[in-house]
ZADORO-298041 format. One record per atom (N, C-alpha, C): atom name; x, z negated, y negated; residue in one letter; residue number from 1. Coordinates in steps of 0.1 Angstrom, whole numbers. Layout:
BEGIN
 at  east    up north aa   i
 CA     X     Z     Y  A NUM
...
# end
This chain:
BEGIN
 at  east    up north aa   i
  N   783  -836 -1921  X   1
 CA   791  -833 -1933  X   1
  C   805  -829 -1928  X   1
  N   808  -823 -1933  X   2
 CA   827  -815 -1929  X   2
  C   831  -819 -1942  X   2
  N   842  -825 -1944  X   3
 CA   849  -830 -1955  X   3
  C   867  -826 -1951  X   3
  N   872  -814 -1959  X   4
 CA   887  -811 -1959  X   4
  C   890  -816 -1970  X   4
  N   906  -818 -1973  X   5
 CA   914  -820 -1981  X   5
  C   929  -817 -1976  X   5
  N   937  -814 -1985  X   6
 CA   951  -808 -1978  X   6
  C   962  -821 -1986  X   6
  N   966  -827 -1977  X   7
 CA   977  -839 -1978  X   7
  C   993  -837 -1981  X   7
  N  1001  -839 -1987  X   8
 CA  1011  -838 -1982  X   8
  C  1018  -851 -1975  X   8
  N  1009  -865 -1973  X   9
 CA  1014  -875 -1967  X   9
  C  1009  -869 -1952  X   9
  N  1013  -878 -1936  X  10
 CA  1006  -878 -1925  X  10
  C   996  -884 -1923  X  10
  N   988  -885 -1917  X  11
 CA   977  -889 -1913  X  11
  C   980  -904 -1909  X  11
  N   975  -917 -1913  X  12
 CA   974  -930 -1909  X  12
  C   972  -930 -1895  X  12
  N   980  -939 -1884  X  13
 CA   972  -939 -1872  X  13
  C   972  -954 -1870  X  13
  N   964  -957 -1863  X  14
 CA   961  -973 -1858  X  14
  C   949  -976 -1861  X  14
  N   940  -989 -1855  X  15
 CA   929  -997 -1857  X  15
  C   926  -996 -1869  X  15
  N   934  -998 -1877  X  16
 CA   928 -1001 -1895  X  16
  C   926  -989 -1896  X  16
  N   928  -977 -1895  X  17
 CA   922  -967 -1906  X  17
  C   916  -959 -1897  X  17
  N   904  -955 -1911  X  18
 CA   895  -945 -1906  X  18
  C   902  -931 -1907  X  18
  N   898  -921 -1921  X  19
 CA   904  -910 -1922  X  19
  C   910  -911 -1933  X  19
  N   926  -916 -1934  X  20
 CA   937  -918 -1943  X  20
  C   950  -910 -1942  X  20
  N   957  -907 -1955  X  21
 CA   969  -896 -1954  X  21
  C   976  -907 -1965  X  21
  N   989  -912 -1959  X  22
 CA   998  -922 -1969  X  22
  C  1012  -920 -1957  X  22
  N  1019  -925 -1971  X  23
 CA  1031  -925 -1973  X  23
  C  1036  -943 -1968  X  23
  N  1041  -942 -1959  X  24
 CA  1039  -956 -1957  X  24
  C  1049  -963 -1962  X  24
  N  1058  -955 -1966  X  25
 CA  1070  -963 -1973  X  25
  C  1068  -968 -1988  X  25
  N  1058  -957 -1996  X  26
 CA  1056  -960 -2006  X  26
  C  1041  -964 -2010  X  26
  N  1035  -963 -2000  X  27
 CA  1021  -966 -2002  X  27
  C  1008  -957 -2007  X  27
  N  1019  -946 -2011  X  28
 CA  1012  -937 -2020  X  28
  C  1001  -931 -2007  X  28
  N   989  -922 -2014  X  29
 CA   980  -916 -2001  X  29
  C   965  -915 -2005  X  29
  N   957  -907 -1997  X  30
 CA   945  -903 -2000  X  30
  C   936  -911 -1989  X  30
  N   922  -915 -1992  X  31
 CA   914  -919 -1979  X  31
  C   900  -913 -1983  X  31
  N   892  -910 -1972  X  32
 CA   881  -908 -1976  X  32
  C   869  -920 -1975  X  32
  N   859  -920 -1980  X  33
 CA   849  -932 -1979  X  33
  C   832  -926 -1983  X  33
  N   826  -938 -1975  X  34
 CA   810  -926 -1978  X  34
  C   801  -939 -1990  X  34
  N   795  -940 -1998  X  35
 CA   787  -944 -2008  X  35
  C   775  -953 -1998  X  35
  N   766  -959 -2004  X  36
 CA   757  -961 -1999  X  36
  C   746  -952 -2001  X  36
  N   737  -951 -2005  X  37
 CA   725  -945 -2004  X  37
  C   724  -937 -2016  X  37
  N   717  -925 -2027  X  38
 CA   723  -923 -2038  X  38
  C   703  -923 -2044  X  38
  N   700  -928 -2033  X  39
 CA   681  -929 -2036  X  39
  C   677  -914 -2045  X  39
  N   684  -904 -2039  X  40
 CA   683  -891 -2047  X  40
  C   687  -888 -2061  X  40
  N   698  -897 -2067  X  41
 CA   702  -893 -2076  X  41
  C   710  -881 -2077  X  41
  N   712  -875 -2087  X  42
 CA   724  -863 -2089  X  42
  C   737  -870 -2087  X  42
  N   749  -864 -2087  X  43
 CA   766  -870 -2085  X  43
  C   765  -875 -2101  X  43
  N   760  -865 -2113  X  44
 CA   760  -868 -2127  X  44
  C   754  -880 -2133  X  44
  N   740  -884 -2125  X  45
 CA   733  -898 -2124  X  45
  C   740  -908 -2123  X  45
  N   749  -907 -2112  X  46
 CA   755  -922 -2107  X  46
  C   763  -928 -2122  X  46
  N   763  -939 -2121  X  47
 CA   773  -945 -2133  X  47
  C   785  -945 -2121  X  47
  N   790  -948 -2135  X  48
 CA   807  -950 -2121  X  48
  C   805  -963 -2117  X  48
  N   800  -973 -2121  X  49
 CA   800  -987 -2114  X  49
  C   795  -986 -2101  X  49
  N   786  -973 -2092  X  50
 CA   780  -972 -2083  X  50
  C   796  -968 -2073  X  50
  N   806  -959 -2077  X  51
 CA   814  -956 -2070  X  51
  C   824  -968 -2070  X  51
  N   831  -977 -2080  X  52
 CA   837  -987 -2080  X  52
  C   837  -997 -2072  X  52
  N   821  -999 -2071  X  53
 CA   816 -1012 -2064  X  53
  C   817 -1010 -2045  X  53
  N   817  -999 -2045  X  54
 CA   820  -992 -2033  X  54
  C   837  -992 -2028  X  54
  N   839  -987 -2037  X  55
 CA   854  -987 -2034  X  55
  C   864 -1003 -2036  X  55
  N   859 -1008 -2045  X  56
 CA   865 -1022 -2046  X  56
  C   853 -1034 -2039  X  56
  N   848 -1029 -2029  X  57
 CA   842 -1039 -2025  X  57
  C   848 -1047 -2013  X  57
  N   845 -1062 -2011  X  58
 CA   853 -1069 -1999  X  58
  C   860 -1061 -1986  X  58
  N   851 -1050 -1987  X  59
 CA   856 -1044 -1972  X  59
  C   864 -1032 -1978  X  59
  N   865 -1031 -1990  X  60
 CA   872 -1018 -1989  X  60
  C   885 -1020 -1990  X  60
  N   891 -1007 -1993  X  61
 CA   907 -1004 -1993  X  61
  C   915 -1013 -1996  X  61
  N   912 -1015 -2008  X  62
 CA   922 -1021 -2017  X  62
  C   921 -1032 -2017  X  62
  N   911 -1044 -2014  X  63
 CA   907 -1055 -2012  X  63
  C   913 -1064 -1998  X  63
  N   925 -1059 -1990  X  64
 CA   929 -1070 -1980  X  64
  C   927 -1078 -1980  X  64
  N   937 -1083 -1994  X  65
 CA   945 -1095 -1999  X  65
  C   938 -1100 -2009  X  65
  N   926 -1098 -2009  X  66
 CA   917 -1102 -2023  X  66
  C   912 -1092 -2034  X  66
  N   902 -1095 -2043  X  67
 CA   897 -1085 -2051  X  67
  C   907 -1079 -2060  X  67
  N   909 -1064 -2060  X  68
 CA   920 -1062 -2076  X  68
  C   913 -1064 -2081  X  68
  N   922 -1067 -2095  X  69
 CA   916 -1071 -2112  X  69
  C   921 -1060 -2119  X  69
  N   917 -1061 -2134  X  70
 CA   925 -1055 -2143  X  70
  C   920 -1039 -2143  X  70
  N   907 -1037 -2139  X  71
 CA   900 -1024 -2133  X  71
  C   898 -1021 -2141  X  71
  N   906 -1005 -2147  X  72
 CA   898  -997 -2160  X  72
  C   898  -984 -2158  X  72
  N   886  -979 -2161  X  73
 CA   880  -964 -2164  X  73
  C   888  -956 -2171  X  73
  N   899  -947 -2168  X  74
 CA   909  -940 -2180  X  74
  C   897  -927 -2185  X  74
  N   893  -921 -2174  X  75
 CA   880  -908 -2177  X  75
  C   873  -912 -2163  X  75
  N   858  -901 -2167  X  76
 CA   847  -895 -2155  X  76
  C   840  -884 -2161  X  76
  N   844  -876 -2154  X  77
 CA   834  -864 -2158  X  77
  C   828  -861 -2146  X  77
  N   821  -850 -2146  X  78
 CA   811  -842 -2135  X  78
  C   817  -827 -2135  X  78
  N   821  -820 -2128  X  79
 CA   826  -809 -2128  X  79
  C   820  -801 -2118  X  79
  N   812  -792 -2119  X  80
 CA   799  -785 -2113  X  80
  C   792  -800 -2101  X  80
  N   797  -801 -2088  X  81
 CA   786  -804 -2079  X  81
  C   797  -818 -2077  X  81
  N   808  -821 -2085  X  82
 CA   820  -830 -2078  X  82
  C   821  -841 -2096  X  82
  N   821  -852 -2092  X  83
 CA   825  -861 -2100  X  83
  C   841  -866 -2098  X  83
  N   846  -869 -2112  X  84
 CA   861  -874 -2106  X  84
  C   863  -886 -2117  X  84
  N   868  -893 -2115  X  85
 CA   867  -904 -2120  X  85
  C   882  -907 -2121  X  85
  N   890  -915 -2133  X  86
 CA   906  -915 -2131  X  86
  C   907  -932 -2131  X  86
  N   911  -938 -2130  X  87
 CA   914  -949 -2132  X  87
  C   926  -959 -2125  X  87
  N   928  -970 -2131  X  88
 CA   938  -978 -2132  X  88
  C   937  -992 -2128  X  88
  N   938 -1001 -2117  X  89
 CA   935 -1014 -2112  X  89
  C   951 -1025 -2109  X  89
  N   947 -1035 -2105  X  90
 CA   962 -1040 -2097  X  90
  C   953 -1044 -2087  X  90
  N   961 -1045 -2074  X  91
 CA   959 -1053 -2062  X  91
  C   970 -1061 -2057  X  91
  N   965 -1071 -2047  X  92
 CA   975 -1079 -2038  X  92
  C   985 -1070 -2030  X  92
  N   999 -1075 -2029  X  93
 CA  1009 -1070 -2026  X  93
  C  1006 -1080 -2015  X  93
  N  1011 -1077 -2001  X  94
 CA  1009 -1083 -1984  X  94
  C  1021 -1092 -1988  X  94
  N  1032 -1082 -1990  X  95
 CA  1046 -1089 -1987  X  95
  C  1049 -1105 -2002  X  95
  N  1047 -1100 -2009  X  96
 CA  1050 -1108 -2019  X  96
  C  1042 -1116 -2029  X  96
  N  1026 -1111 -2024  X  97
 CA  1016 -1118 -2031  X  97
  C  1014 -1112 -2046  X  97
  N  1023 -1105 -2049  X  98
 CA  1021 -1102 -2069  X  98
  C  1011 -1090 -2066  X  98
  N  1008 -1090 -2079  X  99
 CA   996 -1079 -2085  X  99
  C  1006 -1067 -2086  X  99
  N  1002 -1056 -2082  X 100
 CA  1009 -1040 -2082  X 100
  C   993 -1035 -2089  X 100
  N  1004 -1028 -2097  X 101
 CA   995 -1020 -2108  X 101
  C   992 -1006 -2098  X 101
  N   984 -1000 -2097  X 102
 CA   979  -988 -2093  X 102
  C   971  -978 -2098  X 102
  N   977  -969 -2102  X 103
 CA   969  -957 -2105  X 103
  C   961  -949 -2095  X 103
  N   948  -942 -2098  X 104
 CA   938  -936 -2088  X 104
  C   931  -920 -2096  X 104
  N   927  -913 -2085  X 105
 CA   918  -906 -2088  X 105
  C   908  -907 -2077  X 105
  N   897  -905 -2081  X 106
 CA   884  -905 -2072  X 106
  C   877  -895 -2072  X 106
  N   875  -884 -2060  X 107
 CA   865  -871 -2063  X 107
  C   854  -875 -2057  X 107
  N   841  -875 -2059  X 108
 CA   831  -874 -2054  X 108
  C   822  -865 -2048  X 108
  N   811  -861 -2040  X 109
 CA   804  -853 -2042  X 109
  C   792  -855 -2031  X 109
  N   779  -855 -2032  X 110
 CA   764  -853 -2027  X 110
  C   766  -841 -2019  X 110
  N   768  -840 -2007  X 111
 CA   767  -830 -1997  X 111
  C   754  -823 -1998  X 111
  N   748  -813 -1995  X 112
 CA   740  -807 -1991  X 112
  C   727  -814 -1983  X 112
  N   713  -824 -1981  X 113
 CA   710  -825 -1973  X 113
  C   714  -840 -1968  X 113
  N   726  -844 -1977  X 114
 CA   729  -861 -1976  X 114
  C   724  -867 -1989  X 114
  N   721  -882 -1985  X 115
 CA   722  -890 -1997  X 115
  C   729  -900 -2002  X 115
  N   740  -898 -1990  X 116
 CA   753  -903 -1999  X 116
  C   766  -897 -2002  X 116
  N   771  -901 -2010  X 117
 CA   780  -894 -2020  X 117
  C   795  -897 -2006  X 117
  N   799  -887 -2007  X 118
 CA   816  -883 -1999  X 118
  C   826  -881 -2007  X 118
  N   834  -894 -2008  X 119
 CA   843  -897 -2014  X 119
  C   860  -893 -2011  X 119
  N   871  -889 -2015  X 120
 CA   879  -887 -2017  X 120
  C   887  -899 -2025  X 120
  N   898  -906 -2024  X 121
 CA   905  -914 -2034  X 121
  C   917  -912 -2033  X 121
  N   925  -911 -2042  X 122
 CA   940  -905 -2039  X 122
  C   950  -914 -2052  X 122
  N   959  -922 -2045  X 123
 CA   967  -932 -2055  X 123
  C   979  -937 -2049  X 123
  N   987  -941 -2064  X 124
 CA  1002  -947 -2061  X 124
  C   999  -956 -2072  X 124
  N  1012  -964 -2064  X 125
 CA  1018  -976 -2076  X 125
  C  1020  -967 -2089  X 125
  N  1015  -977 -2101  X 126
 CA  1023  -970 -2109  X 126
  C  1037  -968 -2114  X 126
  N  1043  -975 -2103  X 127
 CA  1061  -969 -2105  X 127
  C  1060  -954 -2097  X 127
  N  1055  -956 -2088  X 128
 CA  1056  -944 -2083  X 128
  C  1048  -931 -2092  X 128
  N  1032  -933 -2094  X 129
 CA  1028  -922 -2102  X 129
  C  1037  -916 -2117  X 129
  N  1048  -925 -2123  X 130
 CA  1055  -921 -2130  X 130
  C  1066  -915 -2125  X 130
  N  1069  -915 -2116  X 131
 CA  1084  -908 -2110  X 131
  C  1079  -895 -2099  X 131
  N  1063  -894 -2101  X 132
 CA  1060  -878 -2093  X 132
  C  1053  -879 -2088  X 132
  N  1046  -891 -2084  X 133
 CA  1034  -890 -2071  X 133
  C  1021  -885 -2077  X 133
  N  1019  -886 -2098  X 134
 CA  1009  -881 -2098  X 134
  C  1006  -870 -2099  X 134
  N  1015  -862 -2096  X 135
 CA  1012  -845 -2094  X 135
  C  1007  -846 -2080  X 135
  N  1013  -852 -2069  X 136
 CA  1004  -853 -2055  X 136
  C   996  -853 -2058  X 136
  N   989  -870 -2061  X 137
 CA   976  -873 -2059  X 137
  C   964  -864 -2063  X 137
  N   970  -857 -2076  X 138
 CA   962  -849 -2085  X 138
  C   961  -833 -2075  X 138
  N   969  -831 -2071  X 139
 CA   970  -814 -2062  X 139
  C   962  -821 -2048  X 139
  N   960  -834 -2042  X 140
 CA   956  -835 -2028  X 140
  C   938  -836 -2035  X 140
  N   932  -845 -2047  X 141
 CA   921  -843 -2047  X 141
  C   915  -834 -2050  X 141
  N   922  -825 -2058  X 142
 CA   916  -812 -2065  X 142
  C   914  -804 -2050  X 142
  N   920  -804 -2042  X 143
 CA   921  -799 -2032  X 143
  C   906  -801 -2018  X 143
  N   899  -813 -2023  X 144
 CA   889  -818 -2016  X 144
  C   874  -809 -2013  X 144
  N   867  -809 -2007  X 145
 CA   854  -802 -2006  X 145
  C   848  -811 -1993  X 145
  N   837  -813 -1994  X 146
 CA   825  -819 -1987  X 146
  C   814  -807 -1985  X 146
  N   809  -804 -1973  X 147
 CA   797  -798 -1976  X 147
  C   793  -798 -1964  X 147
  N   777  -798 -1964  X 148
 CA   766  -797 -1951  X 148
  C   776  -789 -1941  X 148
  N   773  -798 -1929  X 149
 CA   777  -792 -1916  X 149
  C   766  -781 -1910  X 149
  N   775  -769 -1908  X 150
 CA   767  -761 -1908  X 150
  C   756  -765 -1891  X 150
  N   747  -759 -1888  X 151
 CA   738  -764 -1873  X 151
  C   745  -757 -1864  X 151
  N   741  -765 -1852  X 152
 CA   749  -756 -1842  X 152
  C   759  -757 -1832  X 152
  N   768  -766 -1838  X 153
 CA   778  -767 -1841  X 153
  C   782  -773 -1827  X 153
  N   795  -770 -1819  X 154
 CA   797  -781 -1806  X 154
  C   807  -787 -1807  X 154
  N   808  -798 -1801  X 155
 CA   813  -807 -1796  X 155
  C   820  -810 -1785  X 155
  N   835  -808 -1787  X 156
 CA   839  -806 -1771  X 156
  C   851  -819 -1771  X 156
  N   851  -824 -1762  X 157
 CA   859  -840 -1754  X 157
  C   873  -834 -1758  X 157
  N   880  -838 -1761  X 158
 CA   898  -839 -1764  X 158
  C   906  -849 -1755  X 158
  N   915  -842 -1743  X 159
 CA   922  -854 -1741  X 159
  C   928  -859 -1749  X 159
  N   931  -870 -1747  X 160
 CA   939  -885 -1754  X 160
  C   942  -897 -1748  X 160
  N   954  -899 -1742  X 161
 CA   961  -908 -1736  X 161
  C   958  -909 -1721  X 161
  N   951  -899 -1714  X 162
 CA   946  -901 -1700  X 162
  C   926  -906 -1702  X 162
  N   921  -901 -1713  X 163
 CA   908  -907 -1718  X 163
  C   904  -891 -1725  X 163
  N   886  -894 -1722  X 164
 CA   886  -882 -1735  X 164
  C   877  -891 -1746  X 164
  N   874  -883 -1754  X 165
 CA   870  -890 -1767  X 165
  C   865  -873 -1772  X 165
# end
């Protein structure tokens, strides 16, 4: 699968993240994430509790510091081959332990040839989505596409740090 999206945060670096674009001052930022199995459903099939449980599960994002609460569905539609889902949660704050309200969008989509769904999630605090970050979030996932890796295709070693990878 090849999965772009165009950021205007940098790319996360370190042990913790996979493929992440945040703002680290404000927290705001996009990650991608893969579903489990979709047993051949359509993207239109899935309930959203299938993408939620995913995304709010022990190991995911938002879950460091413990489960968010307060999880609500604002929309979901299906828009040709991409589901997007909007919603609203709180999670654990590292520094201070309180609940931060956050807003999200979630784009979805069944690649070509896969059976799990390739996720997009893009969110701020909601102090911040009111003062502008939700025109980001909303321009970085609109901006997403997933699709079959075409065959063929090579693979070539990158230095990095005196190592290739």
């Amino acid at each position: 699968v090849l999965a772009t999206f165009e950021s205007p945060w940098p790319l996360a670096k370190g042990p913790l993240f996979d493929v992440e674009c945040r703002d680290s001052k404000t927290g705001d930022g996009a990650f991608l994430a893969v579903t489990p199995p979709t047993k051949g459903k359509s993207i239109g099939d899935l309930p959203d509790s299938f993408f939620l449980d995913r995304l709010f599960s022990s190991t995911g994002r938002f879950s460091f510091y413990g489960a968010p609460t307060d999880i609500k569905v604002k929309s979901s539609k299906t828009q040709d081959s991409y589901r997007v889902i909007e919603l609203g949660f709180s999670n654990l704050s590292q520094s201070t332990n309180a609940e931060i309200p956050r807003k999200a969008v979630l784009v979805a989509t069944i690649p070509e040839g896969a059976d799990e769904a390739v996720m997009l999630i893009g969110s701020a605090s909601a102090s911040q989505w009111r003062k502008g970050s939700e025109a980001m979030v909303r321009k970085t996932v609109e901006s997403f596409k997933a699709v079959q890796a075409p065959t063929g295709m090579k693979i070539r070693a990158k230095e990095r740090t005196n190592s290739s990878v």
